[in-house]
C-alpha positions as CSV (number, residue, x, y, z in Angstrom):
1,X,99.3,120.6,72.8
2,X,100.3,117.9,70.3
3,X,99.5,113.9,70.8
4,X,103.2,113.8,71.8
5,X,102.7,115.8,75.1
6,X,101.5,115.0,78.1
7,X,100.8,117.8,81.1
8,X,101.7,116.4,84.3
9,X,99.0,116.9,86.9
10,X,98.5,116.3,91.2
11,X,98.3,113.1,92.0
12,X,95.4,112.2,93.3
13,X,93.6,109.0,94.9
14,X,90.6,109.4,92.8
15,X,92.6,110.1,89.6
16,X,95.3,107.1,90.3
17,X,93.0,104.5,91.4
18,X,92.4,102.8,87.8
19,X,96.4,102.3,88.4
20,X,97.0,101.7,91.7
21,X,97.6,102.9,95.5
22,X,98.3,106.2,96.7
23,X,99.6,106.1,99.6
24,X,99.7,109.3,102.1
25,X,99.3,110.3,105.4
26,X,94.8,112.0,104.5
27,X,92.3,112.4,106.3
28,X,92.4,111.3,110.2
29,X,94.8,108.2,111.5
30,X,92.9,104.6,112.2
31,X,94.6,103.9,114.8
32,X,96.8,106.0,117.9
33,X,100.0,104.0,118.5
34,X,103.3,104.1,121.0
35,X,101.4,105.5,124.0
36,X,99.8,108.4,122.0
37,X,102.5,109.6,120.1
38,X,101.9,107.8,116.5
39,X,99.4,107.6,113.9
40,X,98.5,104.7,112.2
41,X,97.8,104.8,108.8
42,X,96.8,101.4,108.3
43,X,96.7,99.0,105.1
44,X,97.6,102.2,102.4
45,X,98.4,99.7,99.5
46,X,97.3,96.5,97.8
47,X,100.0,94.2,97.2
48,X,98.9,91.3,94.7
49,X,101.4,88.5,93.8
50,X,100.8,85.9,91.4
51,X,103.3,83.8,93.2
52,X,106.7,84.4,95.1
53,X,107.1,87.0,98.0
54,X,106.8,90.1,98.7
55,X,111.0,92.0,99.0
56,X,112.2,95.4,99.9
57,X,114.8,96.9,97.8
58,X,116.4,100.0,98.0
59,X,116.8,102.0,94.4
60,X,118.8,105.0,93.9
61,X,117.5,106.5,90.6
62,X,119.7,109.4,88.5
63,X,117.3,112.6,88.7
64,X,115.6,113.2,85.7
65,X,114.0,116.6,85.2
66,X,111.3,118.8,83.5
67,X,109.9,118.2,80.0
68,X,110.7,114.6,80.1
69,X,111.5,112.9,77.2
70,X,108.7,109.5,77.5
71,X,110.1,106.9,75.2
72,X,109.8,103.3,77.3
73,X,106.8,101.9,79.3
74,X,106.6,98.6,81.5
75,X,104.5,96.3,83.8
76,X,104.8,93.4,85.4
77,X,102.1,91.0,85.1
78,X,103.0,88.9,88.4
79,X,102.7,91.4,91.0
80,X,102.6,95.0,92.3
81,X,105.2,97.3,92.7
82,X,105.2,100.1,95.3
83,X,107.3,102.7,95.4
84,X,108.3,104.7,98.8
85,X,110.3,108.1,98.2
86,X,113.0,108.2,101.0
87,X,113.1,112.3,100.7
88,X,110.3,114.7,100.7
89,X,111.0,115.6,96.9
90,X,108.2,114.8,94.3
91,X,108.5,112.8,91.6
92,X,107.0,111.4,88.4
93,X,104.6,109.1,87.9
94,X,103.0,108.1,84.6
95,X,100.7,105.2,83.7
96,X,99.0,104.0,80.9
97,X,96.0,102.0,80.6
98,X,96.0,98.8,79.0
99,X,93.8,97.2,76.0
100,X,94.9,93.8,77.8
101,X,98.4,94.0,75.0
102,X,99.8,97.2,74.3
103,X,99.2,100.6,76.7
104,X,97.0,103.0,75.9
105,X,97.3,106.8,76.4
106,X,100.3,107.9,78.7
107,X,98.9,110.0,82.2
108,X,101.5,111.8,84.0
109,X,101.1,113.0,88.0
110,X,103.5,114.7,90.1
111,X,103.4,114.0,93.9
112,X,103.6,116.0,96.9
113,X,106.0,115.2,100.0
114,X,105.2,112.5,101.6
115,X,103.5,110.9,98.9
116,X,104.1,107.1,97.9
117,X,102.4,105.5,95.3
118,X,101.8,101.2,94.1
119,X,101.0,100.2,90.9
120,X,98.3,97.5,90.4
121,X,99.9,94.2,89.1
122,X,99.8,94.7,85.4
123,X,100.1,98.5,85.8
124,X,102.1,100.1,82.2
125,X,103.9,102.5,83.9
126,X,106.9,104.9,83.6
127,X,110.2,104.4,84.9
128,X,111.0,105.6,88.3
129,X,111.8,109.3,87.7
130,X,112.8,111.4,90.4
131,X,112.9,115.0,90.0
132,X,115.3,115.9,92.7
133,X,118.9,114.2,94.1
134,X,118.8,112.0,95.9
135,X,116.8,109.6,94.3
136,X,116.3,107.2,97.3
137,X,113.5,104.6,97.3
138,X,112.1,101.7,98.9
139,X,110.8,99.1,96.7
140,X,108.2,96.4,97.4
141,X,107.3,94.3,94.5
142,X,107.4,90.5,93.9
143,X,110.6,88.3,94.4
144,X,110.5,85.2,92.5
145,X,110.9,83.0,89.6
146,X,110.5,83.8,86.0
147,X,110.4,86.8,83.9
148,X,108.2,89.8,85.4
149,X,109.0,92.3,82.7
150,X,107.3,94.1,79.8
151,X,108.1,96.4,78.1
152,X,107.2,99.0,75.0
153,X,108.9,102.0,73.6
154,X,107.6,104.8,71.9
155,X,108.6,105.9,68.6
156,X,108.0,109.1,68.6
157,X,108.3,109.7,71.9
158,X,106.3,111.6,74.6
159,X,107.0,114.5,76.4
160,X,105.6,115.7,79.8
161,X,105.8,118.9,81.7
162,X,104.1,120.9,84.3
163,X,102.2,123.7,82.6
């Protein structure tokens, strides 16, 4: 494998937490809800906001597929952005960490249904890549004021697959 590729692996919480949230239905619910008929998951993710609010948007992302091409990484340095599929389909997730300016080495993960994941505030990350139509997601991350946008491309660029 060449510095230019990047194997995709399960995502994990222990492998994601230097990154951010993974947010999935493990282990035993903390609470039974709606007379017996719900399990509560509670508190799955840490939203962080430097200022402004927290907003729901919906995104409907073009499917990419396998190898990806990696060429573009971005944070956002005033708040967290978490990412809910609204399918059962995995996608990709890749995240770099940070020397405080530029990213570091690119990770890649694939999730399993019912998967959701957040990325810290600050998080490089990939775009959002879906690897199956639709590509339907919910969306909470900071609503405010000012620019909450980095970015860096890769020249070459990366590319991450599955085996």
């Amino acid at each position: 494998m060449s510095r230019y590729e990047i194997k995709a692996q399960p995502l994990t919480a222990e492998a994601f937490a230097p990154f951010g949230d993974v947010l999935d239905c493990a282990g035993d619910p903390d609470k039974i809800i709606n007379t017996g008929k719900c399990g509560r998951y509670h508190d799955r993710a840490q939203l962080d906001f430097s200022d402004g609010r927290a907003g729901i948007s919906l995104f409907n992302a073009e499917p990419r597929s396998l190898p990806y091409t990696l060429d573009l990484l971005e944070r956002h340095p005033d708040g967290s952005q978490c990412f809910v599929p609204m399918t059962e389909h995995p996608f990709l997730v890749v995240v770099a960490p940070s020397d405080g300016v530029v990213p570091g080495e690119p990770l890649a993960f694939l999730t399993r249904p019912g998967q959701a994941i957040n990325f810290h505030r600050g998080t490089w990350h990939g775009v959002l890549t879906p690897l199956h139509a639709p590509g339907l997601f919910a969306v909470i991350d900071r609503i405010g004021d000012g620019t909450n946008l980095e970015e860096v491309r890769f020249d070459p660029p990366y590319t991450v697959s599955s085996d």
